[in-house]
C-alpha positions as CSV (number, residue, x, y, z in Angstrom):
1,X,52.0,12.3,19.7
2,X,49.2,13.1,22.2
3,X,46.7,11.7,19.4
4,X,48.5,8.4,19.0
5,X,48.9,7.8,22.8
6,X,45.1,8.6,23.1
7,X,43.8,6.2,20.4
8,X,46.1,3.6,21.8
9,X,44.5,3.7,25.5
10,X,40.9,3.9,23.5
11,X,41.7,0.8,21.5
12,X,43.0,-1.1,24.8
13,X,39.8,-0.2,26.6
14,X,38.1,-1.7,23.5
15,X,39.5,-5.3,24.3
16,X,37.8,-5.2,27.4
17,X,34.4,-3.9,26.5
18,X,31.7,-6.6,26.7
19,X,30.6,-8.0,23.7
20,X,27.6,-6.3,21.7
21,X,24.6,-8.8,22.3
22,X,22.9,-10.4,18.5
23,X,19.2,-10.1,18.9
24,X,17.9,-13.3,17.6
25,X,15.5,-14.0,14.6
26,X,12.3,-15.0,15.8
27,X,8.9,-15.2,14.6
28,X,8.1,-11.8,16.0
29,X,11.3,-10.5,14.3
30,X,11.3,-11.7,10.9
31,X,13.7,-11.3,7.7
32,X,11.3,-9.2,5.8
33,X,13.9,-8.9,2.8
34,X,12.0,-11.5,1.3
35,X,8.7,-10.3,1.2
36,X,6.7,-9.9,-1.9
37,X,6.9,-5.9,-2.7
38,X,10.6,-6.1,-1.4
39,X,11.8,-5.7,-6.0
40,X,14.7,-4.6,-7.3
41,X,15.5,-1.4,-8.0
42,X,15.1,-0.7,-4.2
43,X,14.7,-4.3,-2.4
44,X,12.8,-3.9,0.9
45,X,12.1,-0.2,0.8
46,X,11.7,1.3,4.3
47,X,13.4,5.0,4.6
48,X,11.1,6.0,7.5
49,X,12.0,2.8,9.8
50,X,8.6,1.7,10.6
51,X,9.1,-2.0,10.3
52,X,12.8,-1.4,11.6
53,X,11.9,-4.2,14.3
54,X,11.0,-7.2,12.0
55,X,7.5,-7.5,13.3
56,X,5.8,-9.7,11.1
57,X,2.2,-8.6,12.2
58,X,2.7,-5.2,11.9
59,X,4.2,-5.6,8.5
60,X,0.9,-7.9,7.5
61,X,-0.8,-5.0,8.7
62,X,0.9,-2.5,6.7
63,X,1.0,-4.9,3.9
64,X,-2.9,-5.1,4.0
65,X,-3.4,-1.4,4.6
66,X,-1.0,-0.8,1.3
67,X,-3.5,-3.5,-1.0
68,X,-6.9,-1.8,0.4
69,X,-5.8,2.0,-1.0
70,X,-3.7,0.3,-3.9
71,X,-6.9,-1.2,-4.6
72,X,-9.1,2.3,-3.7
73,X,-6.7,4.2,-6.1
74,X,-6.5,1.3,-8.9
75,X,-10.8,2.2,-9.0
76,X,-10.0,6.0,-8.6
77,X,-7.9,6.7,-11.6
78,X,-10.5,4.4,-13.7
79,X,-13.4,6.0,-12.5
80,X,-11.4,9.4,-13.0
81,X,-10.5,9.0,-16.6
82,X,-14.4,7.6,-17.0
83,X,-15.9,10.3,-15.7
84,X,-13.6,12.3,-17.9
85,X,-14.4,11.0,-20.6
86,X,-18.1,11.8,-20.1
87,X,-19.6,8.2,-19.5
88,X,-22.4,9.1,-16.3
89,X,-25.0,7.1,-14.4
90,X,-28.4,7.8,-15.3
91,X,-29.3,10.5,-13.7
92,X,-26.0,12.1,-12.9
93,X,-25.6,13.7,-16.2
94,X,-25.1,16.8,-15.3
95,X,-22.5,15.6,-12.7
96,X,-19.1,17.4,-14.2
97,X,-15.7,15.3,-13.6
98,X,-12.9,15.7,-11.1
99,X,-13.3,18.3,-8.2
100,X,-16.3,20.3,-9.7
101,X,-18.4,16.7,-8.8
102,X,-18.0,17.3,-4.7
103,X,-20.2,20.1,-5.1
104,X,-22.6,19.0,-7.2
105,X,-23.0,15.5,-5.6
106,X,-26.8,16.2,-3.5
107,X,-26.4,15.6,0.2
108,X,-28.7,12.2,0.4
109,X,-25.6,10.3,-2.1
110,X,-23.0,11.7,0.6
111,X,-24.6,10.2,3.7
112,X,-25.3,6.9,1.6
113,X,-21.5,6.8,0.6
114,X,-20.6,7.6,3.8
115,X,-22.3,4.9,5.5
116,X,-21.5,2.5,2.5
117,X,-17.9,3.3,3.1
118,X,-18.4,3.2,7.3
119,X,-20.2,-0.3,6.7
120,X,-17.1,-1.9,4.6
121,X,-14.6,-0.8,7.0
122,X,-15.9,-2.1,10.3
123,X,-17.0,-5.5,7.8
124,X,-13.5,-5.5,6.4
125,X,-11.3,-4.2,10.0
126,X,-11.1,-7.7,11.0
127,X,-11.7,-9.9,8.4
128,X,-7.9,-11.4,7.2
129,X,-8.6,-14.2,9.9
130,X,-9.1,-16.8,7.5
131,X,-7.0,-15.3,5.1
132,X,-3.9,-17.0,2.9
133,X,-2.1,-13.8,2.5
134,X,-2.6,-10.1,3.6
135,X,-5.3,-8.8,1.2
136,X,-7.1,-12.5,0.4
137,X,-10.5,-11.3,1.5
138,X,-12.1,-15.4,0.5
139,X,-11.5,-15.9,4.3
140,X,-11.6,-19.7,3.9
141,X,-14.7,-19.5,1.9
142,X,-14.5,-22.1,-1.0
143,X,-14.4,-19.8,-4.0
144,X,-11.3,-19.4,-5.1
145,X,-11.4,-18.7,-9.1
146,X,-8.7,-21.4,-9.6
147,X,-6.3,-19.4,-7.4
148,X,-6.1,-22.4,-5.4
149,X,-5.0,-24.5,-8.3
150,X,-1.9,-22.6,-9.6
151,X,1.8,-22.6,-8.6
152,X,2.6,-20.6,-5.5
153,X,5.5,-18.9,-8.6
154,X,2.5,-17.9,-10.2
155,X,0.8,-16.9,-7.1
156,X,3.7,-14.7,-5.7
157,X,4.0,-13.4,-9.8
158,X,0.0,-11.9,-9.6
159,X,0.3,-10.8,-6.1
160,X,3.7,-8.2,-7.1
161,X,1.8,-7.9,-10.1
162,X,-1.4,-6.3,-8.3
163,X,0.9,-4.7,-5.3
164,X,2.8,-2.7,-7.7
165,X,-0.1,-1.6,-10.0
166,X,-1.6,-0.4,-6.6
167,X,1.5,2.0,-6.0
168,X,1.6,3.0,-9.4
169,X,-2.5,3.8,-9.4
170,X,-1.2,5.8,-5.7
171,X,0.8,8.0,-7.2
172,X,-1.3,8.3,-10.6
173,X,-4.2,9.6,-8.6
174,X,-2.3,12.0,-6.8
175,X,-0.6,13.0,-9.9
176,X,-3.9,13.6,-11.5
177,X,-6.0,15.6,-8.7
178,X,-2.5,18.0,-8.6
179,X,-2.6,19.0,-12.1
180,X,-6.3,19.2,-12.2
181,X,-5.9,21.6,-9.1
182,X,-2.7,23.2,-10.7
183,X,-5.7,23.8,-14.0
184,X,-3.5,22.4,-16.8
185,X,-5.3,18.9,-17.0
186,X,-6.4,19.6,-20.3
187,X,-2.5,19.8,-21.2
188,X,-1.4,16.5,-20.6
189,X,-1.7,13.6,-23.2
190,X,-5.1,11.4,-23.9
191,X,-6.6,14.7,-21.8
């Protein structure tokens, strides 16, 4: 009886309460449902919140930041299974695959990467300016390798295309330095 009387005197109170406020969609807060990446099974997948508030330049951001290691780890798991396979530069023959290389890389090639790798970054930090999409590094120039000419279908098709490869070379990278580290490399298929 106590229960009843107390939900009734919460639910009266209710009727009174203001009204909860809608936040309105604006260019700052932005549907990102929608975006390219956002694929069934999952949709938009964000467990951890961080676009929670629609930003749409943060998002590019992240969006941009996802295609540069997509892209890093796309080269990684090539060069990995290259390198595997025993294909070298000249003079880097005796350069083993995998982990063993950090060792043997000479000091001089480390500096050189380092500064290569420095170089691109501060080139590359600000460079989606000019830029159709996060990721289109033409930057308004005029090559455009008929990209230009093709159905923006088509264009959304190769960019989900190249976004998803990029997750699935993410986690094949990682996937491959763990079970080189765990020593059973040679175990797994094509190995």
């Amino acid at each position: 009886m106590k229960t009843a009387v107390f939900l009734s005197l919460v639910a009266s109170a209710a009727a009174f309460a203001p009204a909860a406020k809608q936040a309105s969609q604006t260019a700052l807060q932005a549907d990102l449902s929608g975006e390219i990446g956002a694929q069934a099974p999952l949709g938009f997948f964000d467990p951890l919140g961080i676009c929670a508030d629609g930003n749409k330049e943060n998002f590019d951001r992240l969006r941009y930041v996802e295609l540069k290691h997509g892209r890093v780890a796309m080269l990684a798991v090539v060069g990995y299974l290259v390198t595997y396979a025993g294909v070298r530069f000249p003079g880097a023959e005796d350069i083993p695959a995998g982990f063993a290389a950090f060792e043997k890389i000479p000091t001089q090639v480390w500096v050189q990467m380092g500064f290569t790798w420095s170089a691109m970054e501060m080139i590359n930090r600000d460079a989606f300016g000019l830029s159709e999409f996060p990721g289109d590094f033409r930057n308004g120039s005029k090559l455009d390798f008929g990209w230009d000419s093709q159905s923006d279908a088509w264009k959304r098709n190769k960019r989900s295309i190249e976004l998803n490869n990029g997750r699935a070379a993410q986690m094949g990278i990682l996937g491959i330095m763990v079970h080189e580290n765990m020593g059973n490399l040679q175990d797994l298929p094509g190995f």
